[in-house]
N, C-alpha and C positions, 0 to 999 in steps of 0.2 A: 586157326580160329574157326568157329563154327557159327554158322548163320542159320536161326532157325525161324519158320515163319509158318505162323497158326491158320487154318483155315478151317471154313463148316461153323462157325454157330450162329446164334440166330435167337429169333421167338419162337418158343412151342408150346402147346397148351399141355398142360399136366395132363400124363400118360404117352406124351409123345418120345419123338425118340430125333435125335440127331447123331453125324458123325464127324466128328473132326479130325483134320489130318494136322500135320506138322513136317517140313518138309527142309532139309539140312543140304545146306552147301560148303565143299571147300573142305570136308571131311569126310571119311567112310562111315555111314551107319553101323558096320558090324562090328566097328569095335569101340563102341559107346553102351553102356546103360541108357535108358530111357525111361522116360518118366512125362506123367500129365500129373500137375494138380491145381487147385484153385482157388480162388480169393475171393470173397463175399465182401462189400464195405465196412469198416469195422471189427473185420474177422482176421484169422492168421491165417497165413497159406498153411494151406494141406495137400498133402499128398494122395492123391486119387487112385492112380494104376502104375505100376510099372513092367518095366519087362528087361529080359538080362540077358547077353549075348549070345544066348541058346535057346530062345525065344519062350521061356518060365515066366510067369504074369504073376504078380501080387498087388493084392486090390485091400484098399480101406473098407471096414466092415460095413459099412453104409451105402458103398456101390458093388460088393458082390453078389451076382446072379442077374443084374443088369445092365454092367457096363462090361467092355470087352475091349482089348487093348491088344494091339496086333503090331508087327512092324513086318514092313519091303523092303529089306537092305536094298535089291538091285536096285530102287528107286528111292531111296534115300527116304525114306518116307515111315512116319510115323502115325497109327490111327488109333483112334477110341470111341468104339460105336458105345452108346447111350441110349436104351431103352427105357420106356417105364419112368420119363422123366417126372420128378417132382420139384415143387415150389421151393425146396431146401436145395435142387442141384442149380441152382442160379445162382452166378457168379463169374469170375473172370476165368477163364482155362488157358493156362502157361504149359506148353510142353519145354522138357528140361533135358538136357545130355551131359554125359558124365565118362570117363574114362573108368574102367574097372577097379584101379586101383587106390581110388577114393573112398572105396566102400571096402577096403579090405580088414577094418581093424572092428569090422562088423556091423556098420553103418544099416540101418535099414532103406530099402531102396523108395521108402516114401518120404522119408526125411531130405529134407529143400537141401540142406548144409552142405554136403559131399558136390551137388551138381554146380558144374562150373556155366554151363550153358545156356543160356534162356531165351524163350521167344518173346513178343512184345506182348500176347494173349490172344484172347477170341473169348468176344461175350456169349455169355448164355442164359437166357431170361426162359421162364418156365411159370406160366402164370397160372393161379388155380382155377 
């Protein structure tokens, strides 16, 4: 079983920037897929950033060139800096983990379905 627990968000004024980690116990990070995405009230999760056991990033066209999604296996640890915030990236950020072989039949890695793992979230409000 994987325990994962969101940390870093907050209020920022549009153009600000935060970083959130996500931080896994009771299993190895290096051998999970990883993924951030988020939930606005009313909206369907989306898939934000991921990243694959060889540390390869694939971001939602919405957040490339502003968001940056990292992983510390040694420390179990998952991050996604956020610059350049805007009043659209407010919402709930859930980081998510997945074993590899959930995504083998071609899954993409922003799609919620494949991941078995989830954290409880971390708000993110971005006011204009």
């Amino acid at each position: 079983q994987v325990q994962l627990v969101e940390s870093g968000g907050g209020s920022v004024p549009s153009g600000g920037s935060l970083k959130l980690s996500c931080t896994g116990s009771q299993y190895k990070y290096d051998t999970l897929i990883l993924g951030w995405f988020r939930q606005s009230p009313g909206a369907e999760r989306e898939g934000v950033a991921a990243i694959d056991l060889k540390g390869a990033a694939t971001y939602a066209d919405s957040v490339k060139g502003r968001f940056t999604i990292s992983r510390d296996n040694a420390k179990n640890t998952l991050y996604l800096q956020m610059d350049s915030l805007g009043p659209e990236d407010t919402g709930m950020y859930f980081c998510a983990a997945s074993v590899y072989v959930r995504f083998r039949h071609g899954a993409s890695y922003l799609d919620s379905a494949p991941y078995t793992y989830w954290g409880q979230g971390t708000q993110v409000t971005v006011s204009s």
